[in-house]
C-alpha positions in Angstrom: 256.2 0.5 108.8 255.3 -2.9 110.0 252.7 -3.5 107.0 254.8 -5.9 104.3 252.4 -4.6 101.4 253.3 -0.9 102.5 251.5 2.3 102.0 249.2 3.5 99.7 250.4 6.0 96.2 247.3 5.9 93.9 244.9 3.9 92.0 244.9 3.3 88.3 242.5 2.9 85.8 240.6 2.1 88.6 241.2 -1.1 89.0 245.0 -1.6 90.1 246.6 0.1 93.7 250.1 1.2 94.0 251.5 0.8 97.1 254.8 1.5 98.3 256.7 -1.5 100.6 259.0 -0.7 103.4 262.0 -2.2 101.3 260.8 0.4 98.7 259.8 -1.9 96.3 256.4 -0.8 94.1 253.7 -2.9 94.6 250.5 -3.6 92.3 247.3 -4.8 93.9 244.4 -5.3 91.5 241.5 -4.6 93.5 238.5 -7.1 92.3 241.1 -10.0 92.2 242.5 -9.0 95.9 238.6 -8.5 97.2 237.9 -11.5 95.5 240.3 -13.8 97.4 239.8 -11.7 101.0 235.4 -11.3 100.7 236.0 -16.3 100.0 238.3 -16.5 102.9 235.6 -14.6 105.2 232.5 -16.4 103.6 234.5 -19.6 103.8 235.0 -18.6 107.9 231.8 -18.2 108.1 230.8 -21.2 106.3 233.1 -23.4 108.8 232.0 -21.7 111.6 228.2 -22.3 111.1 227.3 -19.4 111.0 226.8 -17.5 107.2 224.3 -15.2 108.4 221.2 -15.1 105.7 219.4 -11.5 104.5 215.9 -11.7 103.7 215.0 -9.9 101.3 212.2 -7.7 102.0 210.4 -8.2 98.1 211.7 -11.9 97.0 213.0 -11.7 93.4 211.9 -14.0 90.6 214.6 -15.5 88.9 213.3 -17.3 85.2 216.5 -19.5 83.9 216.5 -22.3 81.4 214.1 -25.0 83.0 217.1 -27.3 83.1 219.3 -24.9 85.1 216.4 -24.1 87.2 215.8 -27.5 88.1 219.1 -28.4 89.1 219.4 -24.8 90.7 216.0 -26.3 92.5 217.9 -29.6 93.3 220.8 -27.7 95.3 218.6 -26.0 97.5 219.8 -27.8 100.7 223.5 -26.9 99.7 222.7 -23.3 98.6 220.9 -22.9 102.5 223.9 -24.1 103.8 225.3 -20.8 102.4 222.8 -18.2 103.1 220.5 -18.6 99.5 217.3 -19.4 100.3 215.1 -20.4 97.0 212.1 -22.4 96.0 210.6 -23.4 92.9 208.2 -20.4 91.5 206.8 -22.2 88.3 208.2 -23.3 85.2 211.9 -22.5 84.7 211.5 -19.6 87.4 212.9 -19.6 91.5 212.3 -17.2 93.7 214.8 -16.1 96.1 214.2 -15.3 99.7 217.3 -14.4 100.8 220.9 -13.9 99.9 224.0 -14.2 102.5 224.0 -10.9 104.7 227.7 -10.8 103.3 227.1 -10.2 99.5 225.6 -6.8 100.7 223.5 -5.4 97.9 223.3 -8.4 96.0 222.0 -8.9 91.6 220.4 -12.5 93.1 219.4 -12.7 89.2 223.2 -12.5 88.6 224.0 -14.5 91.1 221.4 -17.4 90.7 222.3 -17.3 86.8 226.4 -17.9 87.5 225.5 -20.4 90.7 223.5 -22.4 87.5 226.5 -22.1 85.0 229.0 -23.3 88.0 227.0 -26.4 88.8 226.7 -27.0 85.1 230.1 -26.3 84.1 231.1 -29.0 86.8 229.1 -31.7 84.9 228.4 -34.8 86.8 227.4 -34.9 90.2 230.5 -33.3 92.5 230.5 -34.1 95.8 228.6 -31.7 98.5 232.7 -30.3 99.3 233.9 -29.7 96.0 229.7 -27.5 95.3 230.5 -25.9 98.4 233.7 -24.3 97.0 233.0 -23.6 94.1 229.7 -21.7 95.4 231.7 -20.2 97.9 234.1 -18.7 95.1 230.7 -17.8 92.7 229.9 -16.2 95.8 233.0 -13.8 96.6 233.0 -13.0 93.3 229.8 -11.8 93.2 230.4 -9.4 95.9 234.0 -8.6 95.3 234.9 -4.7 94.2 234.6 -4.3 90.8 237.5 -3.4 88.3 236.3 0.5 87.6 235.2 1.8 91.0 237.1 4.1 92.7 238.3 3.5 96.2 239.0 6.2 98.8 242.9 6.2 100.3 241.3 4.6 103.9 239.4 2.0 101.5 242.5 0.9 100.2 244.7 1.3 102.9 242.3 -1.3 104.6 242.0 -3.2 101.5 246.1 -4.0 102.2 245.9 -4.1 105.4 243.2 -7.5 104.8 245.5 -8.8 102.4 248.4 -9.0 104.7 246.2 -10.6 107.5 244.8 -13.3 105.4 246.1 -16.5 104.2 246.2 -17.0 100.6 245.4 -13.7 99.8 248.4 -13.5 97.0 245.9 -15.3 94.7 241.9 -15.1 93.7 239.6 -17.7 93.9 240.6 -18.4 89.8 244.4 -18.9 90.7 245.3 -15.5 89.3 248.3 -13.1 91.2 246.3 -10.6 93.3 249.0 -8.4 93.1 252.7 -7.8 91.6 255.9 -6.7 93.9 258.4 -4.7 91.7 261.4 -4.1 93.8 263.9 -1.6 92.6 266.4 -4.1 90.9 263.6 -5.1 88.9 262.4 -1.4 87.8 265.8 -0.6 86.6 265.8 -3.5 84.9 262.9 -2.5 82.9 264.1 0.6 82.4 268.1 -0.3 80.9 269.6 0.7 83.8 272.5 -0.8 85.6 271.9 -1.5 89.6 
């Protein structure tokens, strides 16, 4: 076949995909790492494009965080519109959100707003609007991304690898980690004590 990360065998533990590549070699995908990397590079598209479309949400959600995250939750707003959030202050220590990016689907905005907070405060001093904008963008992907645990469907991950092979970058997730492993047959018997 023409696709470099080959065909589907099975998923494992569901988390990790086998795959079979066309030199035969046995490939490894794990899932939430792969979605990870594939669900930034679109919301990253969409970010440079202009365009990260916003859903409302039809009952805004109150969000209560530590009035020290909430306030500098509160003083990101511009930046977090920029990529589909849309908040506002709703009392002391609380934010309600009005909508989410259309991408994130079926968004926990609690979740979200809470790890958004511990990204902008894990960064410490002021970063520069480019450096919040990525590492939102990665909060965000990961947020959305196909959890270690779920179990896919053979067309779900068929198209899972069939992303990965069209998208730059897609061999790590957002955190630097492999988003999959390539055993070829050399390296199988090799594990196993045999000779080639």
């Amino acid at each position: 076949t023409g696709h470099p990360l080959g065909a589907p065998l099975a998923q494992i533990l569901d988390t990790y995909v086998l795959a079979q590549a066309p030199d035969g070699a046995l490939v490894i995908v794990d899932q939430h790492a792969a979605h990870e990397r594939l669900t930034e590079e679109r919301l990253r598209a969409q970010f440079q494009e202009g365009r990260i479309a916003t859903q409302p949400l039809l009952v805004p959600v109150v969000v209560d965080l530590p009035a020290m995250e909430a306030a500098r939750l509160l003083g990101e707003t511009e930046t977090l519109a920029r990529l589909g959030l849309e908040i506002e202050p709703f009392g002391p220590g609380a934010i309600l959100v009005r909508a989410v990016p259309a991408a994130l689907k079926d968004p926990d905005a609690a979740g979200l707003l809470r790890d958004l907070a511990e990204e902008f405060a894990e960064a410490g001093a002021p970063l520069a609007l480019e450096a919040k904008l990525d590492a939102a963008l990665a909060r965000l992907a990961c947020h959305r991304s196909i959890r270690a645990g779920r179990r896919l469907q053979r067309e779900e991950i068929d198209a899972l690898l069939r992303e990965m092979e069209a998208t730059p970058r897609a061999a790590t997730c957002s955190h630097g980690r492999p988003t999959f492993l390539k055993l070829t047959r050399a390296d199988l018997e090799k594990l196993f004590g045999r000779s080639g």
